[in-house]
GUTILUM-334429 format. One record per residue (C-alpha): residue number from 1; residue in one letter; x, y, z. Coordinates in Angstrom, 1 decimal, padded with zeros to 4 digits. Example, Ala and Ser with C-alpha at 12.3 -4.5 7.8 and 13.67 -1.06 7.14 Angstrom:
% residues 2
<node vokol="1" lose="A" c1="012.3" c2="-004.5" c3="007.8"/>
<node vokol="2" lose="S" c1="013.7" c2="-001.1" c3="007.1"/>
***
This chain:
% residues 95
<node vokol="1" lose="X" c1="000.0" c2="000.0" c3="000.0"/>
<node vokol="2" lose="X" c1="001.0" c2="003.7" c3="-001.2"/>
<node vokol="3" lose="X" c1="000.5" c2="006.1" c3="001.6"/>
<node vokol="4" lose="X" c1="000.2" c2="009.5" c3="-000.2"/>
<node vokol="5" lose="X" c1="001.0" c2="012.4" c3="001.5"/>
<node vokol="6" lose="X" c1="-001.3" c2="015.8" c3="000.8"/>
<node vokol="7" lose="X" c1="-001.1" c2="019.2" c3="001.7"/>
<node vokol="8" lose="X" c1="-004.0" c2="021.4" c3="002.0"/>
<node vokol="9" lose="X" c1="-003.1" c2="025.5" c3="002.9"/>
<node vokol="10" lose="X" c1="-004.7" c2="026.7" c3="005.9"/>
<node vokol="11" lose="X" c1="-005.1" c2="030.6" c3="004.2"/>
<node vokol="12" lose="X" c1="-007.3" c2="028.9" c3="001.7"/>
<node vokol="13" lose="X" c1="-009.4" c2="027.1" c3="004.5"/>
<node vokol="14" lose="X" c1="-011.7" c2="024.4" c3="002.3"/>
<node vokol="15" lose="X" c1="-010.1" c2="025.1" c3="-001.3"/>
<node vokol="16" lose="X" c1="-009.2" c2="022.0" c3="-002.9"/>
<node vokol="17" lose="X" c1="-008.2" c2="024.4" c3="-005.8"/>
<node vokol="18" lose="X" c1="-005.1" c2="025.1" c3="-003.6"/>
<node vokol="19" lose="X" c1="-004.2" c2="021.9" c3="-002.6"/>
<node vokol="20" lose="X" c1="-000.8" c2="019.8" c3="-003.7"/>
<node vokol="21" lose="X" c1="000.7" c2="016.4" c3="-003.6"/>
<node vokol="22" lose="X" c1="003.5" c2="016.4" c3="-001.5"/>
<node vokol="23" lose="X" c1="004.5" c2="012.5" c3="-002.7"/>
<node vokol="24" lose="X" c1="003.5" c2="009.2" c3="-001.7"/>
<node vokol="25" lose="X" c1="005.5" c2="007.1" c3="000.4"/>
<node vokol="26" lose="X" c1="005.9" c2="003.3" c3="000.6"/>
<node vokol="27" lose="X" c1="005.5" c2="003.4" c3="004.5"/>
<node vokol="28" lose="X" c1="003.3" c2="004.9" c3="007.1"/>
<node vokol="29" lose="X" c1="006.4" c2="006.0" c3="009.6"/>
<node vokol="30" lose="X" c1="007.6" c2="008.0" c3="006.1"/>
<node vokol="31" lose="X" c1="004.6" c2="009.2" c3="005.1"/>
<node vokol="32" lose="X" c1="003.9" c2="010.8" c3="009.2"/>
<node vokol="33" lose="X" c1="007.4" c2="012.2" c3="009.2"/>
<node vokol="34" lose="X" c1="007.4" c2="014.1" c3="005.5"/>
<node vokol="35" lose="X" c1="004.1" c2="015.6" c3="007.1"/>
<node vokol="36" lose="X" c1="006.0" c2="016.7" c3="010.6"/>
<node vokol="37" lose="X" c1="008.7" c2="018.1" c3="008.4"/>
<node vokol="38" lose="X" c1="006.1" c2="020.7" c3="006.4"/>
<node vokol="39" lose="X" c1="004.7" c2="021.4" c3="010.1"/>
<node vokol="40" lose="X" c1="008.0" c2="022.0" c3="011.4"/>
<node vokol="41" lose="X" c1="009.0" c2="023.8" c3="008.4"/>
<node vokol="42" lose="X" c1="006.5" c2="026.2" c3="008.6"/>
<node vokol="43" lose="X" c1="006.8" c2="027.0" c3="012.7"/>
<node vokol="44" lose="X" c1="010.2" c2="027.2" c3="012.3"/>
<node vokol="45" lose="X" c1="010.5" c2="029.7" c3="009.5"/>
<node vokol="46" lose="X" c1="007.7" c2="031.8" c3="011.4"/>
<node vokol="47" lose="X" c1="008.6" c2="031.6" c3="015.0"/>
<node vokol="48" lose="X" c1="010.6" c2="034.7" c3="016.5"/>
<node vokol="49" lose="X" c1="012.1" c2="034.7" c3="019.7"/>
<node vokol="50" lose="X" c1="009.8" c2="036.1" c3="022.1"/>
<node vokol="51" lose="X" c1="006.3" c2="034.4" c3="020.7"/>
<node vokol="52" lose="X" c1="004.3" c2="033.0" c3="023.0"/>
<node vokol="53" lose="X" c1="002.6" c2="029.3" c3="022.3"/>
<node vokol="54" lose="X" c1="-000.9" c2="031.1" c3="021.7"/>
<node vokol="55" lose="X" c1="000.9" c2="033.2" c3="018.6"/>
<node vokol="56" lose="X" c1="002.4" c2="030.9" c3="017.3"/>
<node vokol="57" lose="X" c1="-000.2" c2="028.2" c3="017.1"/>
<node vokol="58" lose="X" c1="-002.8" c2="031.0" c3="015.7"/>
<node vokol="59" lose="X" c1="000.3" c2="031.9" c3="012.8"/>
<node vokol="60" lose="X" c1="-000.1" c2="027.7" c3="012.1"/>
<node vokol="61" lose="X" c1="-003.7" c2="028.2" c3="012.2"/>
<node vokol="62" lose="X" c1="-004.2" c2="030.6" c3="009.7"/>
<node vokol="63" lose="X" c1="-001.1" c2="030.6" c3="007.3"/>
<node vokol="64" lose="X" c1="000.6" c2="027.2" c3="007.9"/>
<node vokol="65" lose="X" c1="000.1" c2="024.3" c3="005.6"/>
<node vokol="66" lose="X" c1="-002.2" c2="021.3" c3="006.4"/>
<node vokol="67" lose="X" c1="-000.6" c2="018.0" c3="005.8"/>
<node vokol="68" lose="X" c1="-002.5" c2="014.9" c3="005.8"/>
<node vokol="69" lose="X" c1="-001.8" c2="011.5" c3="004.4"/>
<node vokol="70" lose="X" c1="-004.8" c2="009.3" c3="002.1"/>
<node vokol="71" lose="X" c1="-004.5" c2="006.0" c3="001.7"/>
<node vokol="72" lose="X" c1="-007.1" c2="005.2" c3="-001.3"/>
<node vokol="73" lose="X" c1="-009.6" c2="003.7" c3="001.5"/>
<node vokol="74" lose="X" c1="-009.7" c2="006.8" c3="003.8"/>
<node vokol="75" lose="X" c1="-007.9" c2="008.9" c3="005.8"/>
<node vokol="76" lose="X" c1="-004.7" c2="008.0" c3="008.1"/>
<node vokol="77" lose="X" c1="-005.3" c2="009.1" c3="011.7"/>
<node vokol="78" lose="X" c1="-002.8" c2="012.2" c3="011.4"/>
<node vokol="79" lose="X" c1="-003.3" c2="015.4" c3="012.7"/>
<node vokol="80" lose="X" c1="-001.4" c2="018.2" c3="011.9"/>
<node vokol="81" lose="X" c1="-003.2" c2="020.6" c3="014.1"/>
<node vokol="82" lose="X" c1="-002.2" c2="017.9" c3="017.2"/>
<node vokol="83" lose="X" c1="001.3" c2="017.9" c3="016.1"/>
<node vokol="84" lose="X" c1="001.8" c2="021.4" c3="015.5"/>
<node vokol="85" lose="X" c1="000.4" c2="021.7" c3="019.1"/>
<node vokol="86" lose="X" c1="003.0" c2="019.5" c3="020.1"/>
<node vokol="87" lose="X" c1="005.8" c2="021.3" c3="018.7"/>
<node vokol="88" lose="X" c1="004.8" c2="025.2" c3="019.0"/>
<node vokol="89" lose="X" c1="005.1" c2="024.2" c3="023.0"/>
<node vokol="90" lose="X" c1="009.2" c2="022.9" c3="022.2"/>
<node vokol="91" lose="X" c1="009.5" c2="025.5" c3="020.5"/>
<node vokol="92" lose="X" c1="008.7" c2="028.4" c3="022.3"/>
<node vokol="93" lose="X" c1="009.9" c2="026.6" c3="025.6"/>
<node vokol="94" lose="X" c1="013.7" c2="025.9" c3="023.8"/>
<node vokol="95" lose="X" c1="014.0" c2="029.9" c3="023.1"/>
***
C-alpha cells in the first residue's frame, strides 16, 4: 500500500483548488514524518524569539500548511493541528 501524503493550505481554508501532492511514500512512519517536516517547516521559518505558544499556534492556524496522508480507502489518523500543538510548546519553551 502507497500512503500519499497531501497538503492542503490553511489561508485557503476548504479550497481543494489550492491543494498539492506532496508524494506518496511506501511506508506509514515515512509518510507521518514528511508531514512533521512541512509542520515544522513552517513554525520554524515563522517563529521569533519572544512568541508566546498562543501566537504561534494561531500563525499555524491561519497561514501554515495542512498536511494529511490518504491512503485510497480513507484517511490515516494524522493530525497536523495535534502535532503542531505538540511542537509550537518545544518550541517556544527551547528559546
Amino acid at each position: 500500500m502507497k500512503y500519499r501524503v497531501l497538503v492542503d493550505d490553511n489561508f485557503h481554508y476548504m479550497d481543494e483548488s489550492e491543494r498539492r501532492e506532496l508524494g506518496q511514500f511506501d511506508t506509514l512512519e515515512a509518510a507521518v514524518a514528511a508531514c512533521k517536516s512541512v509542520v515544522d517547516e513552517f513554525l520554524m521559518s515563522t517563529y521569533r524569539p519572544g512568541m508566546t505558544v498562543a501566537e504561534l499556534l494561531e500563525q499555524y492556524a491561519f497561514f501554515g500548511e495542512d498536511p494529511f496522508i490518504y491512503t485510497g480507502s480513507g484517511a490515516v489518523p494524522f493530525s497536523a493541528r495535534d502535532y503542531a500543538s505538540e511542537r509550537v510548546r518545544e518550541i517556544c519553551r527551547d528559546s
